[in-house]
N, C-alpha and C positions, 0 to 999 in steps of 0.2 A: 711702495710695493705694487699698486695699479698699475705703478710706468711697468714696471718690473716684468708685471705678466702683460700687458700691452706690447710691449718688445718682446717678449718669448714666442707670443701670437703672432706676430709679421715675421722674424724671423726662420721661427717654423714653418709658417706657409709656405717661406719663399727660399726652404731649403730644398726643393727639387729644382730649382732653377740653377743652370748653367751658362756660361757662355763657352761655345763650341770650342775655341780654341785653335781653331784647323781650315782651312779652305774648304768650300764643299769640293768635292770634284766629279765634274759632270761625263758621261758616257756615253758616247753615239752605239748606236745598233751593232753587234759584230764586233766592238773594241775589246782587245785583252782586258781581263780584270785581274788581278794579282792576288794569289791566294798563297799569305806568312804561315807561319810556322815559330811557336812558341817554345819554351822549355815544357817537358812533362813534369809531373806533381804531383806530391801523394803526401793527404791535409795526416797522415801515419808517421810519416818519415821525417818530413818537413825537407828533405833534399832532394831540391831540383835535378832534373838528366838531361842531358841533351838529347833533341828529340831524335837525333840521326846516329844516337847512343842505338838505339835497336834495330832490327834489323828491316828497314821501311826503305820504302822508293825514292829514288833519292832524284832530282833533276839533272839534264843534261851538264856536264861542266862542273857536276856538283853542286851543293850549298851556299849561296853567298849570305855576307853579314847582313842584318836592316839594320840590328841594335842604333836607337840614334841619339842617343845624351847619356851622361852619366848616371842617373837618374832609373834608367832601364836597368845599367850593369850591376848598380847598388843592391838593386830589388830582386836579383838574382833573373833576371828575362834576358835570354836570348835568340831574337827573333833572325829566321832566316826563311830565305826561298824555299817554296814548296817545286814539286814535279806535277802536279795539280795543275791543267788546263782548262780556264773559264772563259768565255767570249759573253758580251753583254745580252743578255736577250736569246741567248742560244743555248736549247736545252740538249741534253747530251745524254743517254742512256747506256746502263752497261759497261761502261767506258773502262776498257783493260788498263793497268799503271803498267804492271811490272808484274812480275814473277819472283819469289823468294824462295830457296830451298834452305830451310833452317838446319845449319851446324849443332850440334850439341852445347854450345855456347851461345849460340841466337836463341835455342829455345831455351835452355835454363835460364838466361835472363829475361825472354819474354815471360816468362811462368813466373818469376822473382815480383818482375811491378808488376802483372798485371794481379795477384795475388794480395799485392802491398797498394791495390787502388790507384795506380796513378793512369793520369786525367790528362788527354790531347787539351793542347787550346791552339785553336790556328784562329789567322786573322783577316777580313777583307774588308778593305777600305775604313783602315783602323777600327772597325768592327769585331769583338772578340765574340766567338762563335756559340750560340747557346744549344743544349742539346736536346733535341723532343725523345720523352721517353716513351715507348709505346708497349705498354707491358698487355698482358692478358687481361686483366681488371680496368684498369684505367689509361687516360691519355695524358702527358700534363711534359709541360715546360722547363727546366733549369737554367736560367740565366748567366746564373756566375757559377764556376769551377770549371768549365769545359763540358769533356766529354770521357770517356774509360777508355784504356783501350782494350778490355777487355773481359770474360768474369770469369769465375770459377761455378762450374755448374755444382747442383745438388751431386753428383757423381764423384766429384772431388777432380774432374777434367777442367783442365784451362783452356780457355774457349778465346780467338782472338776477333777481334772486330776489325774484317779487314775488306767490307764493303760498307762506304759511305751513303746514304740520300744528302747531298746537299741541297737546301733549300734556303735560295737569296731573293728577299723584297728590294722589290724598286719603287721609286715614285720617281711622275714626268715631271719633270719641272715647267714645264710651259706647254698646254694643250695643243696636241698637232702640231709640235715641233719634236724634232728627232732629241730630246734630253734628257737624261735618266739618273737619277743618283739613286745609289745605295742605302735602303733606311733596315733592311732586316737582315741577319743570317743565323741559319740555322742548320742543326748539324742531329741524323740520324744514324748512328750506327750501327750495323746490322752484320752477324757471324753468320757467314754460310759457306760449306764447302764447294765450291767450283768446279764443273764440269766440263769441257769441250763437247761439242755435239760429236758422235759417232765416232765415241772416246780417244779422239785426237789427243796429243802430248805434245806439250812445249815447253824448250828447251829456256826459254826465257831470254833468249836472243833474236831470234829469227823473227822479222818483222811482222811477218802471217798471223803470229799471234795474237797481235793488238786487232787484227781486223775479222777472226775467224770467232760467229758465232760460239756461244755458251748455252748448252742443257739449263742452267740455272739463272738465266737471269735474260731479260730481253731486250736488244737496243730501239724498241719502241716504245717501251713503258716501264716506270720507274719498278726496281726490288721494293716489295712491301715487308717486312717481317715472317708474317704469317704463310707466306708463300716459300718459306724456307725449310726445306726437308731434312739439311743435315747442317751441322756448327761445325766450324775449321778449326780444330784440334792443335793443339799447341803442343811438337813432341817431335824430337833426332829427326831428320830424314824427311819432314812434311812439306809438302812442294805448297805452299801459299799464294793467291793470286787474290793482288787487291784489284778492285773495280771501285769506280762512284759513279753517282747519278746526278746529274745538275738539273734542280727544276728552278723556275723563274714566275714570284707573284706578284699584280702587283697592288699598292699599296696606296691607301689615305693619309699614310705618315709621312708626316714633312719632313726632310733634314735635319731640322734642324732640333726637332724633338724627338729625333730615333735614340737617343740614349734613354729616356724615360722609364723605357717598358724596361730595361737592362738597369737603372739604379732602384728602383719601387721592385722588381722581381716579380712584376705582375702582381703587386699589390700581397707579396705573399706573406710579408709584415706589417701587420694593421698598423695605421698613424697612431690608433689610440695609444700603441703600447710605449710612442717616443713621447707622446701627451702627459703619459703618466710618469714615464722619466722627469719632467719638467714642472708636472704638477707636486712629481713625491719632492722634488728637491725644492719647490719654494713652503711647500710645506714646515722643513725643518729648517730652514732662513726662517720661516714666520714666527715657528718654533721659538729658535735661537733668540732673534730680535725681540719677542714679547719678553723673554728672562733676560736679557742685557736692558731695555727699557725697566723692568719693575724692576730689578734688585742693581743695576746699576746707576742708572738716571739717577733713581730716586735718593740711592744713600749718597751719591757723589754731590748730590747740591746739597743734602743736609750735612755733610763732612767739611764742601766749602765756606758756607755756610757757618759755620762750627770753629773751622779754624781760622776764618779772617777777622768776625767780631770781634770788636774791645773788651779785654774783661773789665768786670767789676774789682773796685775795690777790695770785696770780702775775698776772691776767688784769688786776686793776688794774694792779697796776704794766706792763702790757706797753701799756696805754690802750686797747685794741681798739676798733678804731672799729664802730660797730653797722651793719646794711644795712636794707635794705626800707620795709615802709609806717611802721614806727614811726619812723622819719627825717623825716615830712612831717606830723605828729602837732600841731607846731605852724601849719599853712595849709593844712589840711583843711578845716576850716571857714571857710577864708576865701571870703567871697561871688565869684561867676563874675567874671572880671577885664572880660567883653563882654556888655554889655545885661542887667544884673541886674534893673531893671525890670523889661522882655522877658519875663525868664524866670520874673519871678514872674506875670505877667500868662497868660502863658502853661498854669503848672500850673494855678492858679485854673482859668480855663477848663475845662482839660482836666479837673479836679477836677468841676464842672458838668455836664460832656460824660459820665462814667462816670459819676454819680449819675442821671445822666436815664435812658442805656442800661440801665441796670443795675434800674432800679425798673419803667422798663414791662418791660423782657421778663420779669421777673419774675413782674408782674401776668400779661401775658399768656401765661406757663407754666402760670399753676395758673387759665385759664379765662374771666379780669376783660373782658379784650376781647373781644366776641364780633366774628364776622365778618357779623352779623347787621346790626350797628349800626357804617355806611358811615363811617368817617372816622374811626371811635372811634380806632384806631392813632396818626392823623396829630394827633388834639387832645390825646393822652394825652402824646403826645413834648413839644408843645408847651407843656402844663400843667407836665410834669416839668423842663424845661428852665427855663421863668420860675419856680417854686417854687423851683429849688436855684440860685436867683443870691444869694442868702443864703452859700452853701454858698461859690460862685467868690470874692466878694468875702471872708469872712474868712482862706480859705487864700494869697489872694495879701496879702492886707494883714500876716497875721501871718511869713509867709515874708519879707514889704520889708522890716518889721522887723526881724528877726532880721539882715539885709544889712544893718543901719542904714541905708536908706533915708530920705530927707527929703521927697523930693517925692510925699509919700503920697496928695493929692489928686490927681497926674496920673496915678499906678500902679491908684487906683478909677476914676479914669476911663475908662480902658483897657478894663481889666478889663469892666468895664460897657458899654462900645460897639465895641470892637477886633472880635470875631468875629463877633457879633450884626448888626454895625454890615455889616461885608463883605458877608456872608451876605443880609441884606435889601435892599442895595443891588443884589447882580447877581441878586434874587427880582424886584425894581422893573425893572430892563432885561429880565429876560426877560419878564415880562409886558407891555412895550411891546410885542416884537418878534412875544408870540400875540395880541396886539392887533391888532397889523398882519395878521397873517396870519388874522383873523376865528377865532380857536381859540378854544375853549370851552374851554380850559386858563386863559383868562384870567381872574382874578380881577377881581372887581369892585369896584370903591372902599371901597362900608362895606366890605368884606370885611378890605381892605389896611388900614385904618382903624382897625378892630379888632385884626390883630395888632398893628399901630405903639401902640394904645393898652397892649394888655399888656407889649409890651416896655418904652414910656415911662413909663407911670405903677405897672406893677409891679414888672417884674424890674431895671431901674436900681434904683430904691428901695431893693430886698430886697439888691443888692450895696452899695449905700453903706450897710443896718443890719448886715451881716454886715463890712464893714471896718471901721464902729465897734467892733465887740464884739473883733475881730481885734487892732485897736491898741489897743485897752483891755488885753489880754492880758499879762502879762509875757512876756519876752524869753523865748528857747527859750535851756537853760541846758546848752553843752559842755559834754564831758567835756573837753577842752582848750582850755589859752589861745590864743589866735592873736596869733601876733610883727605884731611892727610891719613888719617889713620879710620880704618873700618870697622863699622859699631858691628855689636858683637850682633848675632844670628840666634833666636828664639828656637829653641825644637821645635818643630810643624806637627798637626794631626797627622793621621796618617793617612785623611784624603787631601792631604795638599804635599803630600812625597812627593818627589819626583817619579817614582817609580807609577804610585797612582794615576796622575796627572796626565803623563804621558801615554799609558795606555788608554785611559779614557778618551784624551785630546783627536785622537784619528775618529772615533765610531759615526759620530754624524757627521765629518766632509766626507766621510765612505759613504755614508747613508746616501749621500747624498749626488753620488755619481756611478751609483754600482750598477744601476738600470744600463745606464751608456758604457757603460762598463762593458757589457757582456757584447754589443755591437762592435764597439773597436775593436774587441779582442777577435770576434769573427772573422772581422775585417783582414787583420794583421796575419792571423794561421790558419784562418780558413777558409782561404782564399772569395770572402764574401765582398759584394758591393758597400762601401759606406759612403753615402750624400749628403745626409741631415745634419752639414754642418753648421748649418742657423740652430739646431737644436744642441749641439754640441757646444757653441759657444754660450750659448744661456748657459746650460747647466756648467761649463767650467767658469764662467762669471758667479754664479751663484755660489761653488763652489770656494773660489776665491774670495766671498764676503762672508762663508762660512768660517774661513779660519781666521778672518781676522777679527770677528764678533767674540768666537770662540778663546783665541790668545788674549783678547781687549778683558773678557771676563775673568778667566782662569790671572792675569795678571793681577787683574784687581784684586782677588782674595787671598795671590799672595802677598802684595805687598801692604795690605789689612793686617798679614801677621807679621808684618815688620821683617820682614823678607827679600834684599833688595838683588838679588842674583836672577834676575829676571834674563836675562839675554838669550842664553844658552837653552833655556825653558822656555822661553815664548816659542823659540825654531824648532824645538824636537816636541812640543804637543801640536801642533801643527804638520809637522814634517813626519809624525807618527801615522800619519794617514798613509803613507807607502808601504807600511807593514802590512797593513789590513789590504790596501793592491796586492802583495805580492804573495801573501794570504789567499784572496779567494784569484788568484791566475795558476795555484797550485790543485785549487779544486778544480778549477774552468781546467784543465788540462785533460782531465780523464775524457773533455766530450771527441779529442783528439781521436780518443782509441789509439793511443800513442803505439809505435815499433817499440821492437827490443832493443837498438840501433843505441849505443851511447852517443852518437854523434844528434838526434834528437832530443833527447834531456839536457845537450849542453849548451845549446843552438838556442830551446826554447826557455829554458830556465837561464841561462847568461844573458839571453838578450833581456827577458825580465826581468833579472835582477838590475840588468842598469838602467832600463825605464824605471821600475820602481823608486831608483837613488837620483834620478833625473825630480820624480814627483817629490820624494825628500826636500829638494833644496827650491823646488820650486815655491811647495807649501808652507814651509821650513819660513822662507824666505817674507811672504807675506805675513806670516805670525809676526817674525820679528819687525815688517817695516808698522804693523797696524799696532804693538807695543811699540816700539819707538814713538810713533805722533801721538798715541792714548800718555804715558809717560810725559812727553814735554806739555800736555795740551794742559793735564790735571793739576801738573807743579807750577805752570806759569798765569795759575787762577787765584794760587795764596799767597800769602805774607809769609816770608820767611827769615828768621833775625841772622 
């Protein structure tokens, strides 16, 4: 338990650590800097828009694509070119875009998200834009979500934010050499109605108008808030004129730790509180282990103990008849009486599902994924998952075996489309239904095309070479023979039901990762930074030695009552822990302020119902592999006639 928390400690520390992932790229004086353009967001909706969905300045030629892996397209980002002009080093005041005369359709949709909260994020030099808020009371920073683009005043008027302060940190890279990289950006937005000096009108064509003074705002010194007289009005017929400002600072931040202040959010989540994620959860491991040490340890060597010694003379002749788990010694190993297929189809998966979790956070604890490089997360899941279908198909092909199974081609088949199979199918419907609703969430055919390719022509494959090697295997060899015919089943109290059992089974691996719980979930729908994967992979280690303490015990006192149906029971008190996820991600919901929108309930609750049956079979899956080796470990210590 020392190592335990000893590794919790280094890991933690050195979950702010990254490695970049990207090239720096260096900028002489005066060089273009390139300013993306993201989908817009709204943490209400949960459906992404295209940000040239509304009616904004759009670049000469139009929009071109950046999107650059599949990984981006997945996560619903579609980045493109901005109309935005930055030169290195060169500050810019006032700067006219464009002109916009809102249709009745521009402004009801403008009023729609800016109402529904949705949130610019543009990007420079894969830098995602943080936004300074400068309210009347206080000053203060947001890192991750972007920026509005717009509010609703107390009046019940919608107000647009259609002049920018942009503000980009540089650092020199080499003293008194002309080199500069990008370490900061940040993004002020600011409502004000626009004037022409000596109330000129443009037509929003004529070139005069990029270069002809503004009443409101001055090409020497940056718009401040407070120096704003009137807010641009969102409504039929409103002639709109965006501007931005480019100021340039610079900076002590290195390159290479400019993501810092963007994953920690300026420290606006104290470490203590992931400390205490990690403290609460080896708590209930310490918990756990002290009640498996005293009531297991101790009756399992006075049972073997018990049942290896020679009797006496008097105790034969008396015939004593024996109790406990050694009574059921011979239908221990007897295969699950309900859906052994099922079940072996099942761990396989779940076998798949813990090897993928387990290799990226891993990766991403010591640095592999940077946040740098958009989508790496989502491609590395998706690498790791078809790589270890190798992995699913030999553990469910040699566990059918071991059941003497016969229909071993329908058991690989399963295995190979059962989850996957689900899974892609409601990815295919909901990206109808953001199809329908014109979302940039929607994937695009080669997109879909490409995963169907790696699913079909790789990871089927890698499960039917992995159930080859599986049945080629010899038989897994008991420690006892299994009768022909099955001893009869004792009625159970009514704390060893299954009904019991199994509710019980989930409440501490919940306990025990519901702190981290609440960060991932930020992470995934609200649009938060998540870094602390050194803390993440403690606690789902920890939580992984929870369930199989927990299954190791709960097994024990069933087959104490001479109970030998353990299979199907070790995986669902275990695998019951996905209840209890899908449990409090019904409460976590409300901090949404969810829309009226059915396309949000089905978005957010669909995707969590099949995370949750992803934790099912992951959890599920170690109950039953830590009964399987408790089982063989305890039968292969006695004498059996």
């Amino acid at each position: 338990m020392i190592r335990l928390l000893v590794a919790a400690g280094l890991l933690a520390a050195a979950s702010g650590f990254y490695l970049p992932g990207v090239d720096p790229k260096t900028f002489s004086p005066n060089a273009p800097v390139e300013m993306k353009v993201n989908t817009i967001t709204s943490t209400h909706t949960q459906l992404p828009l295209d940000y040239y969905s509304q009616p904004f300045c759009k670049p000469d030629g139009g929009p071109k694509a950046a999107s650059e892996n599949l990984g981006e397209f997945l996560t619903g980002s579609k980045i493109q070119s901005s109309p935005y002009h930055i030169y290195m080093l060169l500050e810019d005041f006032c700067h006219v875009l464009c002109q916009k005369t809102l249709s009745k359709s521009d402004a009801s949709s403008l009023q729609e998200v800016i109402s529904q909260e949705y949130h610019n994020h543009w990007i420079i030099d894969n830098l995602p834009s943080a936004m300074i808020v400068n309210s009347e009371n206080l000053m203060y920073t947001e890192y991750a979500g972007g920026f509005p683009l717009g509010f609703v005043g107390t009046d019940k008027v919608t107000y647009l934010f259609n002049h920018v302060k942009i503000l980009i940190e540089y650092h020199q890279v080499v003293p008194d050499e002309e080199g500069y990289r990008i370490v900061g950006f940040y993004v002020e937005p600011i409502s004000v109605k626009h004037h022409y000096v000596d109330g000129w009108s443009w037509d929003g064509v004529a070139v005069e108008g990029r270069s002809r003074p503004l009443e409101t705002c001055s090409n020497s010194q940056w718009l401040n808030s407070d120096q704003v007289e009137e807010f641009q009005t969102v409504k039929e017929g409103e002639e709109v004129l965006f501007t931005y400002d480019v100021i340039w600072s610079e900076s002590e931040t290195k390159w290479a730790s400019r993501w810092d202040i963007y994953l920690s959010m300026d420290n606006r989540v104290p470490a203590r509180i992931h400390w205490f994620s990690i403290i609460n959860s080896l708590l209930i491991i310490c918990f756990l282990s002290a009640i498996v040490g005293m009531i297991l340890v101790k009756n399992l060597k006075r049972d073997i103990s018990n049942y290896n010694r020679v009797l006496t003379d008097e105790e034969k002749a008396e015939e004593r008849e024996e109790s406990g788990w050694k009574l059921v010694h011979a239908d221990v190993f007897r295969p699950p009486y309900n859906n052994p297929m099922i079940f072996c189809v099942f761990v396989g998966t779940g076998t798949q599902l813990m090897m993928m979790i387990g290799i990226t956070i891993a990766l991403a604890s010591i640095g592999f994924l940077s946040p740098a490089k958009r989508g790496s997360m989502m491609m590395m899941i998706i690498v790791m998952y078809v790589l270890n279908g190798a992995t699913a198909g030999y553990v469910s092909s040699r566990l059918y075996k071991s059941f003497r199974g016969r229909a071993w081609q329908r058991c690989t088949i399963l295995t190979a489309v059962a989850f996957p199979g689900a899974a892609f199918v409601f990815f295919l419907f909901c990206n109808i239904v953001l199809s329908i609703y014109h979302s940039s969430a929607a994937v695009p055919f080669l997109q879909i095309l490409s995963v169907m390719a790696l699913w079909c022509c790789v990871s089927i494959p890698l499960v039917f070479l992995g159930a080859f090697f599986g049945y080629k295997k010899e038989m897994w060899e008991y420690p006892c023979v299994t009768s022909t015919i099955p001893r009869e089943i004792r009625p159970l109290p009514w704390y060893l039901q299954p009904w019991a059992v199994i509710a019980m089974g989930g409440v501490l691996p919940f306990g025990a990762a519901y702190v981290e719980l609440f960060f991932i979930l930020s992470s995934i729908w609200m649009e938060q930074f998540y870094y602390v994967f050194g803390v993440c992979f403690v606690v789902c280690l920890i939580l992984g030695i929870t369930c199989g303490e927990l299954s190791i015990l709960f097994c024990y006192f069933q087959l104490c009552a001479e109970d030998h149906r353990w299979h199907w029971r070790a995986f669902l008190i275990c695998g019951s822990t996905a209840f209890y996820v899908f449990g409090y991600s019904t409460v976590w919901f409300n901090l949404l302020e969810p829309s009226k929108l059915l396309i949000t309930y089905l978005l957010y609750f669909g995707y969590m119902a099949l995370i949750s049956f992803g934790i099912f079979l992951v959890t599920g899956t170690i109950g039953f592999m830590s009964c399987f080796w408790f089982t063989n470990l305890i039968y292969s210590s006695i004498k059996v006639d």
